[in-house]
N, CA, C and O atoms as a MOPAC input file, in Angstrom:
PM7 MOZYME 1SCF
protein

 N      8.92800 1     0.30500 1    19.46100 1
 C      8.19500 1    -0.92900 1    19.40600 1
 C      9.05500 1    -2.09400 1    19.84700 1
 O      8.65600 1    -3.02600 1    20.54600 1
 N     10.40800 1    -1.92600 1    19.31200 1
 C     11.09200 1    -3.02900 1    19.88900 1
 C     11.01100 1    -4.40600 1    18.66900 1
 O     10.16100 1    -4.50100 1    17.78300 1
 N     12.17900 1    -5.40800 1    18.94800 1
 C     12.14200 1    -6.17000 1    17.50300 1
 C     11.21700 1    -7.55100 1    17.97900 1
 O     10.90000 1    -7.88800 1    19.11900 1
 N     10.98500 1    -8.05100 1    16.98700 1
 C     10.50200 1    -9.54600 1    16.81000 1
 C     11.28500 1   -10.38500 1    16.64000 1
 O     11.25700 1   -10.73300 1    15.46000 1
 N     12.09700 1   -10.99200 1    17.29000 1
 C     12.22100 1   -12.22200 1    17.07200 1
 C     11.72000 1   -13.60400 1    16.61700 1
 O     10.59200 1   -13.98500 1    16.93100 1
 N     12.46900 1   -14.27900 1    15.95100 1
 C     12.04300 1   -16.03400 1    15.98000 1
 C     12.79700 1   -17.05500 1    16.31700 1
 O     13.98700 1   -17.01900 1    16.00500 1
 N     12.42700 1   -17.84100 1    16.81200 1
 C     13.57300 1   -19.02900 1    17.71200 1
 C     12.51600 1   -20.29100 1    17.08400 1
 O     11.31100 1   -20.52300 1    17.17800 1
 N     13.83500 1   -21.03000 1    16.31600 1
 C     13.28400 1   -22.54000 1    16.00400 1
 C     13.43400 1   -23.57400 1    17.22400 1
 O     14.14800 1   -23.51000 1    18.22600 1
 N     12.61700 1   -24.44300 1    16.84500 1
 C     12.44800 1   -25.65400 1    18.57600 1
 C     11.97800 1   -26.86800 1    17.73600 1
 O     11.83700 1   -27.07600 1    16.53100 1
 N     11.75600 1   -27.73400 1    19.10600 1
 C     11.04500 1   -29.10100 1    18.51100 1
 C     10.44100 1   -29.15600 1    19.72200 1
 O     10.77900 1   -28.61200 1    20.77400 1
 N      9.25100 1   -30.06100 1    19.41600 1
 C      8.23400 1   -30.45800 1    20.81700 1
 C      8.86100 1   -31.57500 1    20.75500 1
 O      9.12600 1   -32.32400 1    19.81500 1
 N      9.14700 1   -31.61900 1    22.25700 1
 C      9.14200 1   -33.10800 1    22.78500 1
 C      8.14900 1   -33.95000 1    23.06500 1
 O      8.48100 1   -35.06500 1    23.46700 1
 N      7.26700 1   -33.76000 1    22.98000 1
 C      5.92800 1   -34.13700 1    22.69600 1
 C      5.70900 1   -34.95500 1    22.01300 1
 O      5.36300 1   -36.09700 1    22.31600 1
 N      5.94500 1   -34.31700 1    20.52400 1
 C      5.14000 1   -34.14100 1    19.42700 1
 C      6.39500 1   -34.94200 1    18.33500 1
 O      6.32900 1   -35.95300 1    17.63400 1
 N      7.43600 1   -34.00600 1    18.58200 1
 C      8.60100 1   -34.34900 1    17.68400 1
 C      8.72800 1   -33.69400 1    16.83500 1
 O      9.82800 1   -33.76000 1    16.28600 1
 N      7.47300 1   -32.50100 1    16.14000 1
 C      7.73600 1   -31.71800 1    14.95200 1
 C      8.15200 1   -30.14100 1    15.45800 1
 O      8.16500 1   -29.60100 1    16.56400 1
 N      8.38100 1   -29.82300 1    14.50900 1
 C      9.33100 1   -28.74000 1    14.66000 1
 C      8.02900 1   -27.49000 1    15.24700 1
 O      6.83100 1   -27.74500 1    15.12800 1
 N      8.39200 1   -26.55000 1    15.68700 1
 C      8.18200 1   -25.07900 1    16.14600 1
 C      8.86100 1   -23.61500 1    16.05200 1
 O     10.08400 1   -23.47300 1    16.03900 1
 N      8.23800 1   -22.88400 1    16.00900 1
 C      8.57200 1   -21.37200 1    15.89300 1
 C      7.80600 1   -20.77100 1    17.26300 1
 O      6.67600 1   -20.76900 1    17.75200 1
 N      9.21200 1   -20.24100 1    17.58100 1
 C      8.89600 1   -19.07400 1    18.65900 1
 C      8.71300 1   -18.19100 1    18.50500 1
 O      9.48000 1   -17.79400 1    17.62900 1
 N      7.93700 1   -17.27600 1    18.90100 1
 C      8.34400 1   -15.77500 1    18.26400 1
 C      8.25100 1   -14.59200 1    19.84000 1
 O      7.37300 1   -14.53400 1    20.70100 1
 N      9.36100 1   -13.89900 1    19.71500 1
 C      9.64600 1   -13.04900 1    21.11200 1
 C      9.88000 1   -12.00900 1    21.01600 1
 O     10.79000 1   -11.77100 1    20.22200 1
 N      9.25200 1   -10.82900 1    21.71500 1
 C      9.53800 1    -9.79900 1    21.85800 1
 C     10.32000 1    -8.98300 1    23.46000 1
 O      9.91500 1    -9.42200 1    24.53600 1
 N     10.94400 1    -8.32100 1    23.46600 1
 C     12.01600 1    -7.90900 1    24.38100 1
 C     12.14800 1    -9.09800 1    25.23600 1
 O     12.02500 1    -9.05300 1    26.46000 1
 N     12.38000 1   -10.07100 1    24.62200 1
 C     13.27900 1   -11.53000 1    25.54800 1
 C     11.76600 1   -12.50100 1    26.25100 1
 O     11.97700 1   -13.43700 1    27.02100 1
 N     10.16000 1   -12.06500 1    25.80800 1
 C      9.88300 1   -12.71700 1    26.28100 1
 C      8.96100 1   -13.73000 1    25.44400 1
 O      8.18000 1   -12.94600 1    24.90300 1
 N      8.67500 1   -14.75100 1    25.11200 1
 C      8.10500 1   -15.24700 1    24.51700 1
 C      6.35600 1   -14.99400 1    24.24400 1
 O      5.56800 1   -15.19800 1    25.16700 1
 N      6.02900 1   -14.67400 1    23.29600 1
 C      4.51000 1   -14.03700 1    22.74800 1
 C      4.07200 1   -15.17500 1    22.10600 1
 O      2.92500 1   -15.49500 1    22.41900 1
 N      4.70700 1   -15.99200 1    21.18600 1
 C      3.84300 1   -16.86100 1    20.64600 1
 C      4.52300 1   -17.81900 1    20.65700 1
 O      5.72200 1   -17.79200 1    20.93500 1
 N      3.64000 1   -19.20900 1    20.24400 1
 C      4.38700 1   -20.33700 1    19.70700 1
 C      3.59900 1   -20.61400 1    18.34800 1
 O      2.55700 1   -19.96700 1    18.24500 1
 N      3.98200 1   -21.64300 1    17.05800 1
 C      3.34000 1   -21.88900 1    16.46300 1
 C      4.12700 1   -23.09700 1    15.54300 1
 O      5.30300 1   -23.36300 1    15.78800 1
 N      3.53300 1   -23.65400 1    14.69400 1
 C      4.20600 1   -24.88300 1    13.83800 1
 C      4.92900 1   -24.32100 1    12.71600 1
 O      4.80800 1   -23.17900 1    12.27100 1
 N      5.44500 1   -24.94200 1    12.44100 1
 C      6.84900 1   -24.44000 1    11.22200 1
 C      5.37700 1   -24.01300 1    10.14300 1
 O      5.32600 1   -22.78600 1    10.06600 1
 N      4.68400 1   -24.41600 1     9.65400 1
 C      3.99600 1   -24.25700 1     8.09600 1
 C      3.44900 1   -22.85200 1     8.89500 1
 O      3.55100 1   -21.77500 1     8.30700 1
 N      2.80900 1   -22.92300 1    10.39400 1
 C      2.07400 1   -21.51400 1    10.67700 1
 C      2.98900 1   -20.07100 1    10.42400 1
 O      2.49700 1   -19.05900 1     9.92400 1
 N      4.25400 1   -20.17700 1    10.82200 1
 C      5.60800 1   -19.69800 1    10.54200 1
 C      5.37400 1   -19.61300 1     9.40300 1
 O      4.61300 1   -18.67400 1     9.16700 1
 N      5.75000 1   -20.30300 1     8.34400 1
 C      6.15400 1   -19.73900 1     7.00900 1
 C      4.48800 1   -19.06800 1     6.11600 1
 O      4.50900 1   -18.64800 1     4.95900 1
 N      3.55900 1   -19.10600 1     6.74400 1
 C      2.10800 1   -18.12800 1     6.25100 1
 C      2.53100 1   -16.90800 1     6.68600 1
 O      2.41900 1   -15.89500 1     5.99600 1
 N      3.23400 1   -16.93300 1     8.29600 1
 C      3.19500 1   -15.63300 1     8.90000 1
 C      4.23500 1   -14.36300 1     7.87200 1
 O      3.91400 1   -13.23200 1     7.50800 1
 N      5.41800 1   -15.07100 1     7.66400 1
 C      6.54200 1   -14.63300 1     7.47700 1
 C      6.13900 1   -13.96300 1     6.19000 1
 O      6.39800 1   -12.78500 1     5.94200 1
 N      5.14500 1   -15.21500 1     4.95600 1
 C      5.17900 1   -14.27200 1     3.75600 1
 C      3.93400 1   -13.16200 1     3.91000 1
 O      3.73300 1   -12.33300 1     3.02300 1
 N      3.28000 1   -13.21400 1     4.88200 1
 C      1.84900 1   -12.25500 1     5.36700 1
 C      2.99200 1   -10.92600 1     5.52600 1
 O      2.93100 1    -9.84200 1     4.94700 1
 N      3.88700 1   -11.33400 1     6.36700 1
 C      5.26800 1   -10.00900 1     6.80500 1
 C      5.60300 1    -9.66700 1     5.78900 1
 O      5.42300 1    -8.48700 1     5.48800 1
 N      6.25100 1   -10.61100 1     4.82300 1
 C      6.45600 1   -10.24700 1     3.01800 1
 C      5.89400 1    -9.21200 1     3.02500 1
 O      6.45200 1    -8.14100 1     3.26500 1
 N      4.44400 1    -9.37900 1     2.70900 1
 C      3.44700 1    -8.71900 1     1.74400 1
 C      3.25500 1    -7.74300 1     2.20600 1
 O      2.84200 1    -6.82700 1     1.49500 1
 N      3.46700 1    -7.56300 1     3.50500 1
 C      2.65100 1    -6.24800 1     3.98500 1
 C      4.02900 1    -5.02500 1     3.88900 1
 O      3.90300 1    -3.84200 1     3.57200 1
 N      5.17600 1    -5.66200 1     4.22700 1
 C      6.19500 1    -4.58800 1     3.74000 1
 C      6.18800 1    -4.14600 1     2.53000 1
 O      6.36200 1    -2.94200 1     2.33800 1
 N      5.95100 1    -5.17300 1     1.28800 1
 C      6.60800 1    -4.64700 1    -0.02600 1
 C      4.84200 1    -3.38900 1     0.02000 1
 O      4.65100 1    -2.24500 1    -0.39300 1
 N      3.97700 1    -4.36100 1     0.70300 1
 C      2.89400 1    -3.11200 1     0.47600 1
 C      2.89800 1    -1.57200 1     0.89400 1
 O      2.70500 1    -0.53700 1     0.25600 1
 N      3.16600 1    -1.81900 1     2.08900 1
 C      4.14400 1    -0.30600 1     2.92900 1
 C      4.94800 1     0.27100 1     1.78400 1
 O      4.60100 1     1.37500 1     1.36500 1
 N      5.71400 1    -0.18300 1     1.36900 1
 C      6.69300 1     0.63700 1     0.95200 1
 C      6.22400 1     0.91200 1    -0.57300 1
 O      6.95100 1     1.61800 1    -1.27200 1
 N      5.30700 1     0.50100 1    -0.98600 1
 C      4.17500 1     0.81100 1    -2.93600 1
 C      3.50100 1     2.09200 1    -2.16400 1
 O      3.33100 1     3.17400 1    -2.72400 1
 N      3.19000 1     1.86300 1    -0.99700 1
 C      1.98500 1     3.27800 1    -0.66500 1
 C      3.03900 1     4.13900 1    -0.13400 1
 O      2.98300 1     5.18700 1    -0.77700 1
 N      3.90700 1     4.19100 1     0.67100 1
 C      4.89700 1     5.15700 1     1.06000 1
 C      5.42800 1     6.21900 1    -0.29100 1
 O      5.45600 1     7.44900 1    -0.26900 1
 N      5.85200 1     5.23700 1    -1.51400 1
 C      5.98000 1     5.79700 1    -2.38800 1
 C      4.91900 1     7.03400 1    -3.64000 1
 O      5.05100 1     8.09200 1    -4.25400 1
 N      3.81200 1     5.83100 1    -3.36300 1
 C      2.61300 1     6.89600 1    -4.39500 1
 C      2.65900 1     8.15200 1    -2.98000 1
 O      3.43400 1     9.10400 1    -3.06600 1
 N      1.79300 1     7.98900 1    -1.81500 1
 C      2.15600 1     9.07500 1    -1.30300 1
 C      3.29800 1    10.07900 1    -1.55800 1
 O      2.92200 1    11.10000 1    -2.13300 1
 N      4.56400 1    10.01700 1    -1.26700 1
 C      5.54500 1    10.61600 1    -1.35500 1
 C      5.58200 1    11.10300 1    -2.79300 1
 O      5.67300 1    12.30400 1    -3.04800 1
 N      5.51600 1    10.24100 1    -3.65900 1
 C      5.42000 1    10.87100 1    -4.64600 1
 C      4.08600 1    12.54200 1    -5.52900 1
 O      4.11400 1    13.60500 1    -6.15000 1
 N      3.07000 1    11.39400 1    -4.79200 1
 C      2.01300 1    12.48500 1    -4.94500 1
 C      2.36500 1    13.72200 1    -4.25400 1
 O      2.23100 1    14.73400 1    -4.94300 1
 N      2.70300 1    13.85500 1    -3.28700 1
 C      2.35800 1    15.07300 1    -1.86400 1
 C      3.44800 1    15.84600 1    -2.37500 1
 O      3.28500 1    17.04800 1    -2.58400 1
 N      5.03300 1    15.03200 1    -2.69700 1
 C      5.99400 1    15.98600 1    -2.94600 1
 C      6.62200 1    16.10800 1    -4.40600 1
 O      7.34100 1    17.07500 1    -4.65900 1
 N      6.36500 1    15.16100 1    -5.34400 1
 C      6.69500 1    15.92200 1    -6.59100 1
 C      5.49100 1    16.30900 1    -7.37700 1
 O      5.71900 1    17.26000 1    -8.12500 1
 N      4.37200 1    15.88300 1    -7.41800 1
 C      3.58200 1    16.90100 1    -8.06000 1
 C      2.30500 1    17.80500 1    -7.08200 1
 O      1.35900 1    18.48100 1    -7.48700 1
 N      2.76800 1    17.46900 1    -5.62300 1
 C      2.49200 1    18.64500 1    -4.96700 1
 C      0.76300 1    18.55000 1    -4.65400 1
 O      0.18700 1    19.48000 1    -4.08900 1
 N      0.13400 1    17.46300 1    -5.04300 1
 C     -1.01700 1    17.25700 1    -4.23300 1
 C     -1.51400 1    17.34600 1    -3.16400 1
 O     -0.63500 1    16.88800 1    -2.43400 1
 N     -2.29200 1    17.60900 1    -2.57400 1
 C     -2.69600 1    17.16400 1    -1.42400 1
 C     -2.31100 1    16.24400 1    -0.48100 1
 O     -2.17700 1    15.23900 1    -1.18000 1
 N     -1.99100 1    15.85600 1     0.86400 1
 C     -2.09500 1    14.85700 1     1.53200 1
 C     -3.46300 1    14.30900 1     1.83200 1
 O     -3.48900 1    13.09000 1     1.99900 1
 N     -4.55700 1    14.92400 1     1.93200 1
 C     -5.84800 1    14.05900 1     2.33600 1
 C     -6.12600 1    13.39400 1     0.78400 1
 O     -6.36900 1    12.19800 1     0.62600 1
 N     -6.05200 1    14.30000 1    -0.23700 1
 C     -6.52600 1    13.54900 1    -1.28700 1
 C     -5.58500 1    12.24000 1    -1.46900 1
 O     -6.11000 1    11.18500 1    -1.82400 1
 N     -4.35000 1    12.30700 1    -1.25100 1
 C     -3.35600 1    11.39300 1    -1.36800 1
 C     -3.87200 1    10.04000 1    -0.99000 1
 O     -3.88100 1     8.99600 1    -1.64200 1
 N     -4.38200 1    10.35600 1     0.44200 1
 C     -4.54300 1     9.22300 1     1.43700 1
 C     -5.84200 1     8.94200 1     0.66900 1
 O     -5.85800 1     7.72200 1     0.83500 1
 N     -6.99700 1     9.21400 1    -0.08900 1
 C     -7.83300 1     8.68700 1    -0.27900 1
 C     -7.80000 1     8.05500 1    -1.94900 1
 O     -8.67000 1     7.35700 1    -2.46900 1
 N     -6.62300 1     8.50200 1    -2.52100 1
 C     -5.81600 1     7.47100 1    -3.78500 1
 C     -5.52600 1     6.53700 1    -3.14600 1
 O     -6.05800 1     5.53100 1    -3.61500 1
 N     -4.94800 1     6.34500 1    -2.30500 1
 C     -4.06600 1     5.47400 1    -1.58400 1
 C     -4.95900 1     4.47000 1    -0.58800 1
 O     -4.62400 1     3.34500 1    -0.21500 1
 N     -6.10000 1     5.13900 1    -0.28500 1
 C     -6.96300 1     3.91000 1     0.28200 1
 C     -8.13900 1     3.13000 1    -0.97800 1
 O     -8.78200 1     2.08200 1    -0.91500 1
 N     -8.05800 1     3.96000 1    -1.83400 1
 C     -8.48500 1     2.70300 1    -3.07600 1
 C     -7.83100 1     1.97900 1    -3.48600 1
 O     -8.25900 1     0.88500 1    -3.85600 1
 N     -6.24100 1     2.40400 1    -3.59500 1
 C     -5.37400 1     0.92400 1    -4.48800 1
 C     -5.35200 1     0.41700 1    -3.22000 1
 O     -5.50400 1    -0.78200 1    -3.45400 1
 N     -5.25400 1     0.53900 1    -1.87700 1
 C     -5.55100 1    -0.87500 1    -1.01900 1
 C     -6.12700 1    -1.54900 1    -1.05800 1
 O     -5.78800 1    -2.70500 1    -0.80600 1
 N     -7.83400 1    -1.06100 1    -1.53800 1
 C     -8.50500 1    -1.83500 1    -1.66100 1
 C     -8.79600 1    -2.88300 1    -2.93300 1
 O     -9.18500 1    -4.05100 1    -2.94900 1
 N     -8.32300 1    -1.65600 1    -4.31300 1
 C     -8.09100 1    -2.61500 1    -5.36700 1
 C     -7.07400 1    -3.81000 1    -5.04200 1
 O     -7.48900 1    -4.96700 1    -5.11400 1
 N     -5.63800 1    -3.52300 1    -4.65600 1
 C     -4.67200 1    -4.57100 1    -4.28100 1
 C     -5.22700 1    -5.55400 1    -3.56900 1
 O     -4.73700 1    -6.67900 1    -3.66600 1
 N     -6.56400 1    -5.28700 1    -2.55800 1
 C     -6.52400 1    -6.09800 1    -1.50900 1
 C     -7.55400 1    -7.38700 1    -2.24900 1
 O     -7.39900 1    -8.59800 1    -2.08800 1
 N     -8.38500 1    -6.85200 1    -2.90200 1
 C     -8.90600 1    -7.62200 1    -3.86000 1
 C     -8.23500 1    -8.54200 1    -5.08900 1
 O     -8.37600 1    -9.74700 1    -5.29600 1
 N     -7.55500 1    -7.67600 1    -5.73600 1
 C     -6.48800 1    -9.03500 1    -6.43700 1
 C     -6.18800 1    -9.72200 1    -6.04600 1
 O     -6.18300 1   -10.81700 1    -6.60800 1
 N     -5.60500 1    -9.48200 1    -4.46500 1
 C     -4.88300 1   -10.71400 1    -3.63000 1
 C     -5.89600 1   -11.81500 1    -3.61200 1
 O     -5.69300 1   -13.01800 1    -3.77900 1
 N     -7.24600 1   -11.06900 1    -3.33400 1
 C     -8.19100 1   -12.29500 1    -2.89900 1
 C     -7.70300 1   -13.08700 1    -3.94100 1
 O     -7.00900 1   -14.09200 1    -3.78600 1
 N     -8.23500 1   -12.41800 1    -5.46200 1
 C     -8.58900 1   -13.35200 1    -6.18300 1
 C     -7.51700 1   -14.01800 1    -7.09900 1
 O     -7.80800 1   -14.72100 1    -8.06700 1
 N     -6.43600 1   -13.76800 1    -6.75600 1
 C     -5.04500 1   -14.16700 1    -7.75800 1
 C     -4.27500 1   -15.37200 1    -6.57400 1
 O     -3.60700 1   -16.38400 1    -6.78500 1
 N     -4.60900 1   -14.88500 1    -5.64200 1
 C     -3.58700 1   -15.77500 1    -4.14700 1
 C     -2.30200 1   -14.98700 1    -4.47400 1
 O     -1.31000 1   -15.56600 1    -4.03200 1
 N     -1.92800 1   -13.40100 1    -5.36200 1
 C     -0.52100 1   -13.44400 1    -5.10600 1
 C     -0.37800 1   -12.23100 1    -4.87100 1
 O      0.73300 1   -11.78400 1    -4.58600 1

């Protein structure tokens, strides 16, 4: 996939600050510092989330030896439970 970068700036324009964001050296986005810091904790969330389901999986499939399809369909309800708290907690 290749990494993401971010490069801070200022518009000369504008005068307020910016976020770049680049992949293999070429620039993909631009956006304002506050759009930046939504993105970054959206990146937060979705890793620490990756790595809660990596685990129940792993755990299910290889220490008590479940299934993988059933796994994946534990694992697509607490998404959806999680995805719902988020709505309604903001956290």
């Amino acid at each position: 996939m290749g990494v993401l970068l971010a490069t801070a700036g200022v518009s000369s324009r504008t005068g307020k600050g910016s976020v770049s964001l680049h992949h293999g050296g070429d620039r993909v986005a631009q956006c304002s510092s506050e759009e930046a810091r939504t993105l970054a904790l959206s990146i937060l969330r979705a890793a620490d989330c990756a790595d809660s389901d990596a685990f129940l999986f792993n755990h299910f499939t290889k220490k008590l030896r479940v299934a993988p399809r059933k796994v994946m369909s534990f694992v697509k309800a607490f998404r959806q439970w999680r995805a719902s708290e988020i709505a309604a907690t903001g956290k």
